[in-house]
C-alpha positions in Angstrom: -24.5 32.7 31.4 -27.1 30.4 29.1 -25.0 26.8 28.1 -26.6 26.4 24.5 -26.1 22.1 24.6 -26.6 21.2 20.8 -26.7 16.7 20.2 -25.8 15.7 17.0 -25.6 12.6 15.4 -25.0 12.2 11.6 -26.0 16.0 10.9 -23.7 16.5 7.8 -26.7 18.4 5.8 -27.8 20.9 8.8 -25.2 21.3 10.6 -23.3 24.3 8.8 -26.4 26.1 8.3 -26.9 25.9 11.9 -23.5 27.4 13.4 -24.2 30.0 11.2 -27.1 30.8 12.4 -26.3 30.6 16.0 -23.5 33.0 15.4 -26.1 35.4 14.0 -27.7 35.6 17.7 -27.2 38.7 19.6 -24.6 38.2 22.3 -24.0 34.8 21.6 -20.0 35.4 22.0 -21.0 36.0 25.7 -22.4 32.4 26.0 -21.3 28.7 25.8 -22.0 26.4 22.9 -21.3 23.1 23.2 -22.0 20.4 20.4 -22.2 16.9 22.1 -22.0 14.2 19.4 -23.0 10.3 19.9 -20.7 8.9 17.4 -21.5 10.6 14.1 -20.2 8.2 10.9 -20.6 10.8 8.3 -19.0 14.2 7.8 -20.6 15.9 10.7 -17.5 16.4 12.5 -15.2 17.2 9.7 -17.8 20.2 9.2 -17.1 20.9 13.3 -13.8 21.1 12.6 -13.7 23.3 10.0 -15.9 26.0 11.2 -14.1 25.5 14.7 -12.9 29.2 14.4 -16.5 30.4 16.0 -15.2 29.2 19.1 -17.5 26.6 20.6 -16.6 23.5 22.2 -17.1 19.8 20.4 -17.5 16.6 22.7 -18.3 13.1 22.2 -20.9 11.9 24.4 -19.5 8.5 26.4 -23.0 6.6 24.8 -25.4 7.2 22.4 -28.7 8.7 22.8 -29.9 12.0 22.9 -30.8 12.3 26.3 -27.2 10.6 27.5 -26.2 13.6 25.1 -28.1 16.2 26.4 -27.1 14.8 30.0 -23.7 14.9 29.0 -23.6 18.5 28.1 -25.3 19.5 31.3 -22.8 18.1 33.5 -19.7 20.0 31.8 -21.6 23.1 31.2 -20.5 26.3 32.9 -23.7 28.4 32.9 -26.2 29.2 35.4 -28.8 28.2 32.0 -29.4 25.1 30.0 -30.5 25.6 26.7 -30.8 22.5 24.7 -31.7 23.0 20.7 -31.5 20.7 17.7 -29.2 21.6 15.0 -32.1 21.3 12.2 -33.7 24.4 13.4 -33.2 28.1 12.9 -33.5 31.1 15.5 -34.3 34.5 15.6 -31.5 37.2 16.7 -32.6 38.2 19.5 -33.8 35.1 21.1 -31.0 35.4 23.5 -32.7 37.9 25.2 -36.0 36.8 25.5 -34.5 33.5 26.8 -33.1 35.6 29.7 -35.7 37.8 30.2 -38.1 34.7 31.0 -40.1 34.9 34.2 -39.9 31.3 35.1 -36.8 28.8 35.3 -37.8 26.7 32.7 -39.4 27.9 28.9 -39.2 26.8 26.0 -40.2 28.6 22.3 -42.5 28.8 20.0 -42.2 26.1 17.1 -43.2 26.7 13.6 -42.3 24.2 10.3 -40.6 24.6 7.6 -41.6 24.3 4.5 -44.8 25.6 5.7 -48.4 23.4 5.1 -51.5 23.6 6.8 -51.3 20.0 8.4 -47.5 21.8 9.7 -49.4 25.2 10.7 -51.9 23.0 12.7 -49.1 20.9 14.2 -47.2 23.7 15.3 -50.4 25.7 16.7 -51.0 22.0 18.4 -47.6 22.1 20.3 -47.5 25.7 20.8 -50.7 25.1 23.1 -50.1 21.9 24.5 -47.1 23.6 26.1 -49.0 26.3 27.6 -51.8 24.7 28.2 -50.6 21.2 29.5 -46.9 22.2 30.4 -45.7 19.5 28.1 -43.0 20.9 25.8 -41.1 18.4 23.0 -37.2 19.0 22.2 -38.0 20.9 18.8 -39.3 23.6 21.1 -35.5 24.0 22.3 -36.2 23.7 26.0 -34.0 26.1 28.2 -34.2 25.3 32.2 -32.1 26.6 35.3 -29.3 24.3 36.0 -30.4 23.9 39.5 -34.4 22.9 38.7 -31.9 20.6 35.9 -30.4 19.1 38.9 -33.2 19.3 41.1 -35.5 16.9 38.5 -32.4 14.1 38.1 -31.9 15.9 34.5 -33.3 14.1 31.6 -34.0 10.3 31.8 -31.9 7.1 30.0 -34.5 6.8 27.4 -34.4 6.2 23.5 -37.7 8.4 22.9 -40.2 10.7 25.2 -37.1 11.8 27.4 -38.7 15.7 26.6 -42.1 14.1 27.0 -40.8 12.3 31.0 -38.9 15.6 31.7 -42.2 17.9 31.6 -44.0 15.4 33.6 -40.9 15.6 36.4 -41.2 19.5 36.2 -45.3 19.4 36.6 -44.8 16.8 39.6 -42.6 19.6 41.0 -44.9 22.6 40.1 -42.2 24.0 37.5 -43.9 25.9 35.4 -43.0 25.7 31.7 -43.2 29.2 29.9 -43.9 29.3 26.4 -41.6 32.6 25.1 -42.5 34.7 22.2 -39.6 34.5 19.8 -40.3 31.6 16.9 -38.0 28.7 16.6 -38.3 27.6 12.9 -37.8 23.4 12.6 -37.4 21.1 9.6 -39.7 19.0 8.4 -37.6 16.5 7.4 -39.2 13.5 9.6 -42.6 14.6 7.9 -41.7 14.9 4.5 -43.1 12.0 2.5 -46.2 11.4 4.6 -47.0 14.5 6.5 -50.7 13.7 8.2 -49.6 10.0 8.7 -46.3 11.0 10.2 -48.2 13.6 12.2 -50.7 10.6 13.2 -47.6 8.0 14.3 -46.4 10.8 16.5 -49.7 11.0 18.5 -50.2 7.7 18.6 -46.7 7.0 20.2 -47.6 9.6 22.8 -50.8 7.6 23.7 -48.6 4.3 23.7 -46.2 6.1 26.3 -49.8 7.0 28.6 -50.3 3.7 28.3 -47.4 2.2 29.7 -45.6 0.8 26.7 -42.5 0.7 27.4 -40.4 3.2 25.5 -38.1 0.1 24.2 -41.1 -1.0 22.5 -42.1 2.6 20.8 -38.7 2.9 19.8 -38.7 0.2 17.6 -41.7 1.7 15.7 -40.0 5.0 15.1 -38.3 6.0 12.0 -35.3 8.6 12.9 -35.2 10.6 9.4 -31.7 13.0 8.5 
């Protein structure tokens, strides 16, 4: 059984577009979905509540974060598969399978951006073969790993950014390979909206500041979480 483990925080304008989504998936009844919230102040869990009838679970993550979130989820789940995705994204029908049908333990899929630009197209080709290339694969790829290899790595570390970015370099350390599955995972573009290329630029740029050694306290400070 694949545990989907969805954070939230403050996702009153995605959030309803996304369980409907997810209840589109092929055999998703079959699975667990659990939405793990740090302390939403808006309407994010009034939403929850209302759509409630699709049957997954809501929790409320004992500390803020994403990765405390994610963490959170992967220590109540009850399947054999972590799947962790972020509710401003969309997926195709049958991603379930695919997910299943993956060769390795961990994967992740495909990103692509929407609304669609060229800087986006080249982003998303970017990631796509950074993943497969370098086995370094970012949260809005929806990561999916055995529970074991989950366990086996110490899950994802206490920190307020890069805790995608420090969980690929714990599976590469390990020889985990990190399979890049053909079945598109279409992601807002919220966070680049006003300033795509410049956005696009921070983001490598706080990657380089994490090679360095900054310490992620510091990057966080830098970053500007848009919903």
């Amino acid at each position: 059984m694949i545990t989907i483990i969805v954070p939230i925080y403050n996702e009153e304008k995605t959030i309803r577009d996304f369980v409907y989504n997810l209840y589109c998936l092929h055999n998703i009844k079959e699975h667990e979905v659990l939405f793990v919230d740090g302390g939403s102040t808006d309407k994010t869990k009034e939403i929850l509540d209302e759509l409630s009838y699709f049957g997954y679970t809501y929790h409320l993550s004992d500390k803020k974060g994403r990765a405390n979130q994610m963490n959170y989820g992967a220590k109540i789940a009850k399947g054999d598969i972590l799947w962790f995705v972020h509710c401003d994204s969309v997926l195709q029908k049958d991603v379930i399978e695919k997910v299943l049908a993956c060769p390795t333990e961990v994967g992740c899929l495909k990103i692509r951006f929407y609304p669609s630009s060229f800087p986006m197209w080249v982003n998303s080709l970017v990631s796509n073969m950074r993943a497969s290339i370098t086995n370094l694969a970012f949260g809005d790829q929806a990561i999916f790993i055995s529970k074991k290899v989950f366990e086996e790595v110490g899950g994802y570390k206490d920190m307020p950014l890069m805790e995608d970015y420090k969980l690929s370099e714990d599976l590469s350390a390990l020889s985990y390979k990190i399979t890049v599955i053909d079945s598109p995972i279409t992601t807002s573009t919220r966070r680049y909206k006003n300033h795509t290329v410049k956005t696009m630029w921070q983001m490598q740029q706080y990657q380089k500041m994490y090679r360095r050694g900054v310490p992620v306290e510091e990057i966080a400070k830098m970053y500007k979480d848009v919903r």
